[in-house]
PyMOL CGO cylinders between C-alpha atoms (Angstrom):
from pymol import cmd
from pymol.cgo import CYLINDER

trace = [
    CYLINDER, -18.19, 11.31, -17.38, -16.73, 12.65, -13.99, 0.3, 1, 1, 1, 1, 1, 1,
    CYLINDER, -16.73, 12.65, -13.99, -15.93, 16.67, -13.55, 0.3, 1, 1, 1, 1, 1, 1,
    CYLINDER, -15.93, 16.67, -13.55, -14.96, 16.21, -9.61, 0.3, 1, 1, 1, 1, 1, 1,
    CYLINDER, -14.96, 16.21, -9.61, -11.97, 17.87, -8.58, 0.3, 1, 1, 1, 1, 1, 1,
    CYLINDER, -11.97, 17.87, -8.58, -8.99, 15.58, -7.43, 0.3, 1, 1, 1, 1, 1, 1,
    CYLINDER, -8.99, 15.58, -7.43, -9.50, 16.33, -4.20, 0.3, 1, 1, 1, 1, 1, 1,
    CYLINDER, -9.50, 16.33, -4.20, -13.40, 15.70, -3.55, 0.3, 1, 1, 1, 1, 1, 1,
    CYLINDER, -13.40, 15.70, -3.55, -13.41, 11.65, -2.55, 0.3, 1, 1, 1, 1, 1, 1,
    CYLINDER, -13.41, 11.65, -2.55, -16.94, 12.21, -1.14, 0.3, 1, 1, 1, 1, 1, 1,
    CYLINDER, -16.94, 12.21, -1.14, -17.83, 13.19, -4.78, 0.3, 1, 1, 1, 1, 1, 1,
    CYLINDER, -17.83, 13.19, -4.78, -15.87, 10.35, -6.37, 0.3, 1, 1, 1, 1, 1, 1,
    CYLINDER, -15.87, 10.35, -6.37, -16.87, 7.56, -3.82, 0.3, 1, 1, 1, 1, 1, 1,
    CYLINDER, -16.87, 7.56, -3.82, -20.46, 8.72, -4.60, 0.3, 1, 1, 1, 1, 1, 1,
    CYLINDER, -20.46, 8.72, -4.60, -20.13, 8.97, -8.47, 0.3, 1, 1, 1, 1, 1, 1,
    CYLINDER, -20.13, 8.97, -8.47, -18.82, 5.65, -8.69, 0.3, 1, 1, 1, 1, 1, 1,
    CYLINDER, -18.82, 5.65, -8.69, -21.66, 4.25, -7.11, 0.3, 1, 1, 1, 1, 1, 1,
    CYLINDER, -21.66, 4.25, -7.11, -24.12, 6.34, -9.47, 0.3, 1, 1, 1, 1, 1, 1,
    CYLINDER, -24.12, 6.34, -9.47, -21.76, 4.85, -12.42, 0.3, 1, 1, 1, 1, 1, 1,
    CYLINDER, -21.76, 4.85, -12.42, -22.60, 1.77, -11.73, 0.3, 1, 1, 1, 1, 1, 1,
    CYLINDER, -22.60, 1.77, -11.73, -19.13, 0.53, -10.65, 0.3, 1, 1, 1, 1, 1, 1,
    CYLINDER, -19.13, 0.53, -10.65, -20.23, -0.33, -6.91, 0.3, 1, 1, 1, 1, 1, 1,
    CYLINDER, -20.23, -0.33, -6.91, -22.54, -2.94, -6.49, 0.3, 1, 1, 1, 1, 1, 1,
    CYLINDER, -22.54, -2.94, -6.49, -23.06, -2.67, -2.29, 0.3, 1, 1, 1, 1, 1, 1,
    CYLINDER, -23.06, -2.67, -2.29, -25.42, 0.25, -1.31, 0.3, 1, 1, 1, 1, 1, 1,
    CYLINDER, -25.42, 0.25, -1.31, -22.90, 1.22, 0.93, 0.3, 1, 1, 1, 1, 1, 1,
    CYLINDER, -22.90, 1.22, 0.93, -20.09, 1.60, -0.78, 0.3, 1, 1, 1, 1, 1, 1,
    CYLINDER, -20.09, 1.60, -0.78, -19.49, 5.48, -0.68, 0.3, 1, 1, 1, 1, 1, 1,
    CYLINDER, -19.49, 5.48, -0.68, -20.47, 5.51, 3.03, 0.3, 1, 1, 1, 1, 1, 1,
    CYLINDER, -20.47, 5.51, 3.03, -17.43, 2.35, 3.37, 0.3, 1, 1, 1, 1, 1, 1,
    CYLINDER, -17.43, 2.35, 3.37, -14.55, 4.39, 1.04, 0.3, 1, 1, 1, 1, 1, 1,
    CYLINDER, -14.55, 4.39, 1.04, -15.38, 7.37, 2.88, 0.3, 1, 1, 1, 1, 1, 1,
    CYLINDER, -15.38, 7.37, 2.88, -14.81, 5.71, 6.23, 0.3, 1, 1, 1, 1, 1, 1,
    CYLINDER, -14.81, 5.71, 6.23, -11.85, 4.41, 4.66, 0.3, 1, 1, 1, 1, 1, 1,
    CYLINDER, -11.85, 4.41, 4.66, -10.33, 7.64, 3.96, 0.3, 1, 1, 1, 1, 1, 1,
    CYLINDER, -10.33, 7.64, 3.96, -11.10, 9.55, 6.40, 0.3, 1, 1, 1, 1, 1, 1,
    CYLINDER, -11.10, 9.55, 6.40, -10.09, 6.77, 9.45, 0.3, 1, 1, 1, 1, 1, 1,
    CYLINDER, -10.09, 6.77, 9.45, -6.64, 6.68, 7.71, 0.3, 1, 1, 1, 1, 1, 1,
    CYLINDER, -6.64, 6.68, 7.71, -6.56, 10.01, 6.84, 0.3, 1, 1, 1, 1, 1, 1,
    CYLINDER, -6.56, 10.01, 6.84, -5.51, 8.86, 3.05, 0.3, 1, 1, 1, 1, 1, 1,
    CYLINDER, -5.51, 8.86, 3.05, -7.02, 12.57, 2.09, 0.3, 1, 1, 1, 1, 1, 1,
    CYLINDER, -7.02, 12.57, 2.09, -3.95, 14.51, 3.43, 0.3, 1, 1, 1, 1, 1, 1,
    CYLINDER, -3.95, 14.51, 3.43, -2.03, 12.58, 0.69, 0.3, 1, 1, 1, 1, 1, 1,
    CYLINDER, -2.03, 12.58, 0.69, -3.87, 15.04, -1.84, 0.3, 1, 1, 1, 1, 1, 1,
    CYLINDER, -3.87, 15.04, -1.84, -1.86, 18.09, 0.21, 0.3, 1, 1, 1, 1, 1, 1,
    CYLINDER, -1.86, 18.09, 0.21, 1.10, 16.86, -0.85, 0.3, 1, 1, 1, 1, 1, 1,
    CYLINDER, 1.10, 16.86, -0.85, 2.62, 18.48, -3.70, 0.3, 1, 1, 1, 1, 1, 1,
    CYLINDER, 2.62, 18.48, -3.70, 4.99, 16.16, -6.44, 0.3, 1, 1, 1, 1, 1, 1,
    CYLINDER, 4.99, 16.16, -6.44, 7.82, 18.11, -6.10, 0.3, 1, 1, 1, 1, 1, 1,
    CYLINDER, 7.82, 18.11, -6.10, 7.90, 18.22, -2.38, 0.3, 1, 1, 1, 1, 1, 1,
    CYLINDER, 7.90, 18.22, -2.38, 7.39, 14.31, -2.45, 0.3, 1, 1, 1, 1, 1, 1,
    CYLINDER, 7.39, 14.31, -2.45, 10.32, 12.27, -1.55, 0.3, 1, 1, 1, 1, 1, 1,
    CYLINDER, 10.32, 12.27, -1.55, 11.08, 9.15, -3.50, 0.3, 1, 1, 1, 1, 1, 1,
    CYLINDER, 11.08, 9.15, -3.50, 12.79, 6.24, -1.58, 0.3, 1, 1, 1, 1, 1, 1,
    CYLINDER, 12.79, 6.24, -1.58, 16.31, 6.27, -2.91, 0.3, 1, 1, 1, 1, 1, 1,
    CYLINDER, 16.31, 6.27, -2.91, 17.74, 3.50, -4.94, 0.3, 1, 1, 1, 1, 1, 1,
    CYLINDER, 17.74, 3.50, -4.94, 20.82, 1.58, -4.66, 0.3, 1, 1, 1, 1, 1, 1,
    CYLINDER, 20.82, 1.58, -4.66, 21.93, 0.53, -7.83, 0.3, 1, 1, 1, 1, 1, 1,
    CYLINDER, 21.93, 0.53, -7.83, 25.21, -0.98, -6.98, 0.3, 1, 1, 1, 1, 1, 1,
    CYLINDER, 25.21, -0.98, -6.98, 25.58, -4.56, -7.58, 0.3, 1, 1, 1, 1, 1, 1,
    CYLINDER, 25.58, -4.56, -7.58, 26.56, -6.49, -4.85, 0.3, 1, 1, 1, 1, 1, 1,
    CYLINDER, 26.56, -6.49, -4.85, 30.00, -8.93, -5.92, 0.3, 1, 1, 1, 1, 1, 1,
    CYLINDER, 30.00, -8.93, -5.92, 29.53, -11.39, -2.60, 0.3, 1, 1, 1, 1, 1, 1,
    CYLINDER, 29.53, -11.39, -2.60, 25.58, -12.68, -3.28, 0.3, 1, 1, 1, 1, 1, 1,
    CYLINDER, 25.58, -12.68, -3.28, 26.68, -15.40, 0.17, 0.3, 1, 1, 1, 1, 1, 1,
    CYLINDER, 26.68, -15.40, 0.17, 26.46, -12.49, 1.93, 0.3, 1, 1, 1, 1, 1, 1,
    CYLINDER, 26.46, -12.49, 1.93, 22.93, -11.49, 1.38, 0.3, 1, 1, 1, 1, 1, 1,
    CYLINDER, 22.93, -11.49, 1.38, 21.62, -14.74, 2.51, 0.3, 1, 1, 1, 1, 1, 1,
    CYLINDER, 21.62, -14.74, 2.51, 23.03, -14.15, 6.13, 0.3, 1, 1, 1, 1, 1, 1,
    CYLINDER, 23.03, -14.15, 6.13, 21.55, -10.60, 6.07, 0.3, 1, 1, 1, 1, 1, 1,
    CYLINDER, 21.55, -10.60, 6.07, 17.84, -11.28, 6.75, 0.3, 1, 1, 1, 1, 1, 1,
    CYLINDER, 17.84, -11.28, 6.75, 15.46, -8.11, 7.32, 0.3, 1, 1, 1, 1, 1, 1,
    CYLINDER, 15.46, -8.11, 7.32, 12.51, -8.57, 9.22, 0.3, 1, 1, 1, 1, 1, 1,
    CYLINDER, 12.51, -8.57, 9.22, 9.41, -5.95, 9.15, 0.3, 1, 1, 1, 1, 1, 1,
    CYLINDER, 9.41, -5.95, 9.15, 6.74, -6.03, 11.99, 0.3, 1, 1, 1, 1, 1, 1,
    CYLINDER, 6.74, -6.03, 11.99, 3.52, -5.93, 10.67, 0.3, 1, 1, 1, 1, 1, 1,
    CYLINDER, 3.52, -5.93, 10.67, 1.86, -2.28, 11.81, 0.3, 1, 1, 1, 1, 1, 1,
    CYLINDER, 1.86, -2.28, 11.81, -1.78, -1.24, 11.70, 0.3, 1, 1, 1, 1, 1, 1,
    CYLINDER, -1.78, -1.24, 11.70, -2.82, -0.01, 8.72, 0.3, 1, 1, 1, 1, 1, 1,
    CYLINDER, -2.82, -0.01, 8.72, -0.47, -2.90, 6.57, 0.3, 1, 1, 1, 1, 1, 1,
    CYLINDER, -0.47, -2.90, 6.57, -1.47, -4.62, 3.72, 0.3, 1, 1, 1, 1, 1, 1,
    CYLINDER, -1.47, -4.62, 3.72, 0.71, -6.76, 1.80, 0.3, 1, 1, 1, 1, 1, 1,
    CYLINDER, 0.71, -6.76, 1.80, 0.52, -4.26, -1.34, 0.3, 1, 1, 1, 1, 1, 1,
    CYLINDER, 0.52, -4.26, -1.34, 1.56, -1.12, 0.80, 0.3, 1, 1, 1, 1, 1, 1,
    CYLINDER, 1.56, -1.12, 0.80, 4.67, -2.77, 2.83, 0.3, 1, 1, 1, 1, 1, 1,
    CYLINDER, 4.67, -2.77, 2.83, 6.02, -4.57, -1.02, 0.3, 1, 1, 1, 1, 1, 1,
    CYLINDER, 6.02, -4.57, -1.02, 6.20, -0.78, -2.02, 0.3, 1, 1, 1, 1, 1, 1,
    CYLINDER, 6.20, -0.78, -2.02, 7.70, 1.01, 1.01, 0.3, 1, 1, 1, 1, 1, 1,
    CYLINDER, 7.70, 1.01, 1.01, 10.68, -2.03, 0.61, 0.3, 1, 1, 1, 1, 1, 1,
    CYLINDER, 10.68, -2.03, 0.61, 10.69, -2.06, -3.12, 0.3, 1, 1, 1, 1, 1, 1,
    CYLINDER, 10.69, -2.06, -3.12, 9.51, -5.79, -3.45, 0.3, 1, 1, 1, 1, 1, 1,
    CYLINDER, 9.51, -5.79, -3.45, 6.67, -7.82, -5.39, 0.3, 1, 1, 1, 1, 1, 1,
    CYLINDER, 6.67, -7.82, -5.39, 3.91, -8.71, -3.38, 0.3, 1, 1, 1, 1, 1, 1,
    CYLINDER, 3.91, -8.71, -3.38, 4.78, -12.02, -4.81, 0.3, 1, 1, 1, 1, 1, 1,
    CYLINDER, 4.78, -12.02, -4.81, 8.48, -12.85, -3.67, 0.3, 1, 1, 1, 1, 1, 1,
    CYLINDER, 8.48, -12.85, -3.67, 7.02, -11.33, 0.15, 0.3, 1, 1, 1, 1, 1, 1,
    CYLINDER, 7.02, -11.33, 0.15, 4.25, -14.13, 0.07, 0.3, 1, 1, 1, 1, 1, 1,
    CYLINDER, 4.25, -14.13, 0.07, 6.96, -16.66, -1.06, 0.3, 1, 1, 1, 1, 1, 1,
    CYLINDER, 6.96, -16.66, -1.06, 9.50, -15.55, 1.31, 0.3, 1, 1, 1, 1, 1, 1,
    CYLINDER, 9.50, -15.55, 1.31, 6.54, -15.67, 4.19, 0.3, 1, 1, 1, 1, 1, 1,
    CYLINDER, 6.54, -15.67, 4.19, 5.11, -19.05, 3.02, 0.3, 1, 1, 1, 1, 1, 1,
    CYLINDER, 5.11, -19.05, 3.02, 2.02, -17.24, 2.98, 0.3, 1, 1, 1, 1, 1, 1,
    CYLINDER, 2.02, -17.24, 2.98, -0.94, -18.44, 1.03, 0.3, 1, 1, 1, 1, 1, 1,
    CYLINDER, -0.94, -18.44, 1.03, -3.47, -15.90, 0.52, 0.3, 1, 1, 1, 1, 1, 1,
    CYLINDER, -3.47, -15.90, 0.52, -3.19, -11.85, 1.25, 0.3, 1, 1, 1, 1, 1, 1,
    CYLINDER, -3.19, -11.85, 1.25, -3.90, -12.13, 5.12, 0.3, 1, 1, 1, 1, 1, 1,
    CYLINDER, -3.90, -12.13, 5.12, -1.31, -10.38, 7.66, 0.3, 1, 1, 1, 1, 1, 1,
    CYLINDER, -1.31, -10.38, 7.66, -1.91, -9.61, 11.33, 0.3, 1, 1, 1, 1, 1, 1,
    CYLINDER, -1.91, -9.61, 11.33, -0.31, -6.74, 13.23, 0.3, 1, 1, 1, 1, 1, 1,
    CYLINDER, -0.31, -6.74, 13.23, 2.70, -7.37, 15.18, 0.3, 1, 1, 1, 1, 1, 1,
    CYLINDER, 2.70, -7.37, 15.18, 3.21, -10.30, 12.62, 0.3, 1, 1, 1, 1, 1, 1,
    CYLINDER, 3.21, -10.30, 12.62, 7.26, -10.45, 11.29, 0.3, 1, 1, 1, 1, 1, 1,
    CYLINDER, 7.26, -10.45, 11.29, 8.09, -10.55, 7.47, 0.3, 1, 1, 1, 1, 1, 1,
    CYLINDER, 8.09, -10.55, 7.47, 11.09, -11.48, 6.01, 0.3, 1, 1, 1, 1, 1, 1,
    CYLINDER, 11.09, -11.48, 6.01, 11.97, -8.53, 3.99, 0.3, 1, 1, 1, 1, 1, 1,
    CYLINDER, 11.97, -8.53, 3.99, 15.33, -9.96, 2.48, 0.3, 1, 1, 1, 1, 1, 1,
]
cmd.load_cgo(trace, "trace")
């Protein structure tokens, strides 16, 4: 259906709205913004094997008390959304809303999570 290259968004945000898979007029005009305003394309420069994954520790805490006096907070940044700080911290998006008491998907910047 699509033969864009991986790295031409314009293309894509503009084929997906000749698709059919957009509904506002605007759409390419929006992603486009989108990308460029948080420079998401200079994620395509990055090659896989230069990308570093966030290391995992696997050991198993014996003392579990000890966790719950260990609490790690996160200040919201610009640019945050729930989905992108549960993957920088390893962590549903589910457990952060129930360890925030939050609601709905809504954070503000300068806002403090409880990480752990």
């Amino acid at each position: 259906m699509f033969s864009y290259g991986v790295k031409e968004y314009k293309k894509w945000a503009r084929g997906l709205k000749d698709a059919g898979y957009a509904t506002d007029p605007k759409y390419p005009e929006k992603l486009i913004k989108i990308i460029e305003d948080y420079q998401l394309h200079e994620f395509d420069k990055i090659k896989e094997k230069d990308f570093k994954y966030p290391k995992i520790d696997k050991k198993i805490d014996k003392n579990p008390e000890e966790i719950k006096d260990k609490t790690v907070l996160y200040e919201v940044q610009k640019g945050d959304t729930l989905y992108s700080i549960s993957k920088r911290f390893m962590i549903s998006i589910e457990d952060l809303k129930n360890r925030n008491g939050l609601k709905d998907y809504t954070i503000s910047i300068g806002q403090k999570l409880i990480i752990k």
